[in-house]
C-alpha positions as MATLAB code, in Angstrom:
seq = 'XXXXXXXXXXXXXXXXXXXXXXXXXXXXXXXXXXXXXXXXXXXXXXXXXXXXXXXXXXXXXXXXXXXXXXXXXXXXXXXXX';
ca = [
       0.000    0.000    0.000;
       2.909    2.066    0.669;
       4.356    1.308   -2.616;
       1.297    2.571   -4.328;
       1.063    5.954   -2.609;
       4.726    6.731   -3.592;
       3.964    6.022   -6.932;
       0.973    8.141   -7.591;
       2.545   11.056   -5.785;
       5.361   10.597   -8.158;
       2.857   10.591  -11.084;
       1.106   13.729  -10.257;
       4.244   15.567   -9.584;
       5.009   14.857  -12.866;
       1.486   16.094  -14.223;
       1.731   19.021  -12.440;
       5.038   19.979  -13.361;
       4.569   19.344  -17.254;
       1.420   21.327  -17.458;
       3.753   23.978  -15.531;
       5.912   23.870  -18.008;
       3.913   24.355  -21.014;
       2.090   27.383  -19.006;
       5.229   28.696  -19.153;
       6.243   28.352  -23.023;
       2.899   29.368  -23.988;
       2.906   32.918  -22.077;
       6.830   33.086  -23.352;
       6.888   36.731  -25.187;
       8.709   35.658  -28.405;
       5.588   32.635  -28.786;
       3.261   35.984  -29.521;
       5.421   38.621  -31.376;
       4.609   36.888  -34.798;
       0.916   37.844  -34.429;
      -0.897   41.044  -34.288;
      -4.259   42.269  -33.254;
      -6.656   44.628  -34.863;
      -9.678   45.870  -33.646;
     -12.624   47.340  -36.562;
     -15.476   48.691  -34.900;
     -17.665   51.261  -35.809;
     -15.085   53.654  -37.334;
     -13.811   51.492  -39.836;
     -16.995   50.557  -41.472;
     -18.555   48.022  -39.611;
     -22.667   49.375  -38.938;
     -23.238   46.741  -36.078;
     -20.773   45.408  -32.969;
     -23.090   41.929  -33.527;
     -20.972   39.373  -35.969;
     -22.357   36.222  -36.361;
     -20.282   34.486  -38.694;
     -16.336   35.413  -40.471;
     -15.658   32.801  -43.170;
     -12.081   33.027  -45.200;
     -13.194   31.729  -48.927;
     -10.062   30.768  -51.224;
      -9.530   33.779  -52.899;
      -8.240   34.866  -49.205;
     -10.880   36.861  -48.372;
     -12.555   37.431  -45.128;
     -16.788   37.635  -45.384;
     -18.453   39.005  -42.478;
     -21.809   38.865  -41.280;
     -23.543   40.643  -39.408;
     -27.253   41.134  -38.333;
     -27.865   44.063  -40.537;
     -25.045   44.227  -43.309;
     -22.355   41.609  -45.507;
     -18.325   42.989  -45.747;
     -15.691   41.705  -47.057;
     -12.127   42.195  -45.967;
      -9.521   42.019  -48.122;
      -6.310   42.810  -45.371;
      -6.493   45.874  -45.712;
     -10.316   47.617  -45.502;
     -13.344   46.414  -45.160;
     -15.795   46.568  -48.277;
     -19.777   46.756  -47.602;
     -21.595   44.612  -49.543;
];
């Protein structure tokens, strides 16, 4: 019985140290620096802050929808349809 409890303390050290670990990678500052944000509201053409679907088609654009209007994003503005 003693046996036992040693080994399944030394199994969930090892759990909790591995999922530890990859914490750590994943909040790393040079895992994020190839990505960037951008935020369209209002401003940049959008009439509504409700989207209910973004779909990327194979031309590499970007359709929105919206409850009250269709865009398209091409990269670099947003086109109302």
């Amino acid at each position: 019985m003693r046996m036992v409890k040693k080994i399944v303390l030394i199994v969930l050290l090892c759990v909790l140290s591995s999922s530890l670990y990859a914490q750590y990678k994943l909040g790393s500052s040079n895992t994020w620096e190839k990505y960037s944000i951008n935020n369209y509201g209002v401003e940049d053409g959008i009439f509504s802050q409700q989207v209910y679907k973004i779909h990327k088609d194979e031309s590499g654009f970007y359709w929105i929808v919206s409850n009250k209007e269709l865009l398209r994003y091409d990269g670099l503005s947003l086109k109302k349809i």
